[in-house]
VONUMAR-754788 format. One record per atom (N, C-alpha, C): residue number from 1; residue in three letters; atom name; z, y, x. Coordinates in steps of 0.2 Angstrom, whole numbers, plus 2048, in hexadecimal, padded with zeros to 3 digits. Atoms other than C-alpha are relative to their C-alpha. Example, Ala and Ser with C-alpha at 12.3 -4.5 7.8 and 13.67 -1.06 7.14 Angstrom:
2
1, Ala, N, 800, 7FA, 804
1, Ala, CA, 827, 7EA, 83E
1, Ala, C, 800, 806, 804
2, Ser, N, 7FF, 7FA, 7FC
2, Ser, CA, 824, 7FB, 844
2, Ser, C, 803, 805, 7FC
This chain:
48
1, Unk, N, 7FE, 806, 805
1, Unk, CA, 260, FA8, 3A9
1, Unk, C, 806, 802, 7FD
2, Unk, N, 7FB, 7FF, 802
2, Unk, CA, 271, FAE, 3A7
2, Unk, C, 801, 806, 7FB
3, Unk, N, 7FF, 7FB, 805
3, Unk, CA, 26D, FBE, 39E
3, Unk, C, 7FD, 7FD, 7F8
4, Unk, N, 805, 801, 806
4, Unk, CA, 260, FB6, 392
4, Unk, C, 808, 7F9, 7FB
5, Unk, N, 7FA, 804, 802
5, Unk, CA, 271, FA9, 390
5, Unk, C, 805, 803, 7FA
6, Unk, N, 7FC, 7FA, 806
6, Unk, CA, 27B, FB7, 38A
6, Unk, C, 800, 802, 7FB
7, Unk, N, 804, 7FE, 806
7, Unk, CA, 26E, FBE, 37F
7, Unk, C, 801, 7FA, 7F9
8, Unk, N, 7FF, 805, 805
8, Unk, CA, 26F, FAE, 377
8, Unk, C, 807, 7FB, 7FC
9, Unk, N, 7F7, 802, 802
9, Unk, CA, 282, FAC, 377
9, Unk, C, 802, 807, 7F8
10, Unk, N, 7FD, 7F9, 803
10, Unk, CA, 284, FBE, 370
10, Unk, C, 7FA, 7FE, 7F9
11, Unk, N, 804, 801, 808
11, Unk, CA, 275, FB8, 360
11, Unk, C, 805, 7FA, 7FD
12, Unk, N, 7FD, 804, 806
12, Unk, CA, 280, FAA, 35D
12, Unk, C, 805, 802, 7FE
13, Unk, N, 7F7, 7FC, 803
13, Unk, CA, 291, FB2, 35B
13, Unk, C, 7FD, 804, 7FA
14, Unk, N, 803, 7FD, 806
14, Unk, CA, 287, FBF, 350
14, Unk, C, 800, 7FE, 7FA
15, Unk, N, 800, 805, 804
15, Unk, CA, 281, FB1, 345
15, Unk, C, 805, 7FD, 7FC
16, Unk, N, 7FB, 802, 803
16, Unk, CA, 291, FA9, 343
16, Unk, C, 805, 803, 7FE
17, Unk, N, 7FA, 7FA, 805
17, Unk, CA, 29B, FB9, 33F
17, Unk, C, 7FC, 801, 7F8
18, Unk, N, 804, 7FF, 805
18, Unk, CA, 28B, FBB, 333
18, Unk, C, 802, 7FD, 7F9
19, Unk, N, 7FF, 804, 805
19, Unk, CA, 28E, FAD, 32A
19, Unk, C, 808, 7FE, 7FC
20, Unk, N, 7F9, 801, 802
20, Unk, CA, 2A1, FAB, 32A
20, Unk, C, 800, 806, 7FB
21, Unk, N, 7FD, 7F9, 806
21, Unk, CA, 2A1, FBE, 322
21, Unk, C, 7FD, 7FD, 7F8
22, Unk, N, 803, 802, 807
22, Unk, CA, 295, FB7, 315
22, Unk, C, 803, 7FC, 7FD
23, Unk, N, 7FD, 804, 803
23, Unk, CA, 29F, FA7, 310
23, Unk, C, 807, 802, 7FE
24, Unk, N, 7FA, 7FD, 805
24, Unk, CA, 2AD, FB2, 30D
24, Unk, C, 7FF, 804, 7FA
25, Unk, N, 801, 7FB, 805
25, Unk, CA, 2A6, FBE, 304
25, Unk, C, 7FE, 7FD, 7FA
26, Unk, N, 803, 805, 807
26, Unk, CA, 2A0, FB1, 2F7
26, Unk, C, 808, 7FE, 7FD
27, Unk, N, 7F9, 806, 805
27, Unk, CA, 2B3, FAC, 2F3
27, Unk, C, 800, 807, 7FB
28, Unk, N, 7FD, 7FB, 805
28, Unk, CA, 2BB, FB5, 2E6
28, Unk, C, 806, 806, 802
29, Unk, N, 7FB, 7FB, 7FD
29, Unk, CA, 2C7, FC2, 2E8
29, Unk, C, 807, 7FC, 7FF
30, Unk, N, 7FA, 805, 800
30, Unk, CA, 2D6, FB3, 2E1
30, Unk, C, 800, 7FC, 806
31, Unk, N, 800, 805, 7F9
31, Unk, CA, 2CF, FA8, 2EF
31, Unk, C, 800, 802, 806
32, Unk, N, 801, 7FD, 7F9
32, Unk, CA, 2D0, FB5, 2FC
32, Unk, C, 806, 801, 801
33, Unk, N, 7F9, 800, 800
33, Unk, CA, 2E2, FBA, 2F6
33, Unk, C, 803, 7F9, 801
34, Unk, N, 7FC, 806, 7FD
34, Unk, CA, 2E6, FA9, 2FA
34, Unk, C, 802, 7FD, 807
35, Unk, N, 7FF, 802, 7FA
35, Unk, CA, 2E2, FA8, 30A
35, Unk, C, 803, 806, 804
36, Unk, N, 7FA, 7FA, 802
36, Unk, CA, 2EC, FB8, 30A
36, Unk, C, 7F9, 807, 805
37, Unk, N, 805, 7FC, 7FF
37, Unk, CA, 2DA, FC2, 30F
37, Unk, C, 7FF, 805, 7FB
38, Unk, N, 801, 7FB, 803
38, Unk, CA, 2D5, FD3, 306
38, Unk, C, 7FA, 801, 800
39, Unk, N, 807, 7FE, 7FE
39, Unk, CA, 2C3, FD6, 305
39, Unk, C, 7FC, 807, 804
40, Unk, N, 800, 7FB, 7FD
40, Unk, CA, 2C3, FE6, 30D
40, Unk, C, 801, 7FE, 808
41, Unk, N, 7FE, 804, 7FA
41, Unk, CA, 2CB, FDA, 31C
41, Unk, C, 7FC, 7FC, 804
42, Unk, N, 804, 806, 800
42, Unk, CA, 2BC, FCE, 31B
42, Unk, C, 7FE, 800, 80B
43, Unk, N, 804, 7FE, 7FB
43, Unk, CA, 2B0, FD6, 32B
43, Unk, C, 806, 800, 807
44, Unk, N, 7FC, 801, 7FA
44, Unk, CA, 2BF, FDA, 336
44, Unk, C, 805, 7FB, 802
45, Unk, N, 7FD, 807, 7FF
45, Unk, CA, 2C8, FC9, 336
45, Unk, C, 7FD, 7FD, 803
46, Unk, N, 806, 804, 7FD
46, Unk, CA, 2B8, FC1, 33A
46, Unk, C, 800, 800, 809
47, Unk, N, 800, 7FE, 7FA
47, Unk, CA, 2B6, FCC, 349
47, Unk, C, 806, 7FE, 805
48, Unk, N, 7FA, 7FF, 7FD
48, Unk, CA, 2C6, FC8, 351
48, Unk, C, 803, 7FA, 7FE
């Protein structure tokens, strides 16, 4: 039970990094600079 927990913990973090990478990727590059992000920075920001 605690592995299949895991598996389920490790799909959902996936998801959520998934999706966070996307909702940024959609700003602009002025709205990204705002947030004072580069889009080259996107994916490893996320991560971390």
């Amino acid at each position: 039970m605690a592995a299949a927990r895991s598996v389920l913990n490790r799909v959902r973090a996936y998801l959520r990094y998934r999706d966070t990478v996307t909702q940024l990727s959609r700003l602009t590059d002025r709205e990204l600079a705002d947030l004072g992000i580069s889009r080259y920075e996107i994916r490893g920001l996320v991560r971390h």
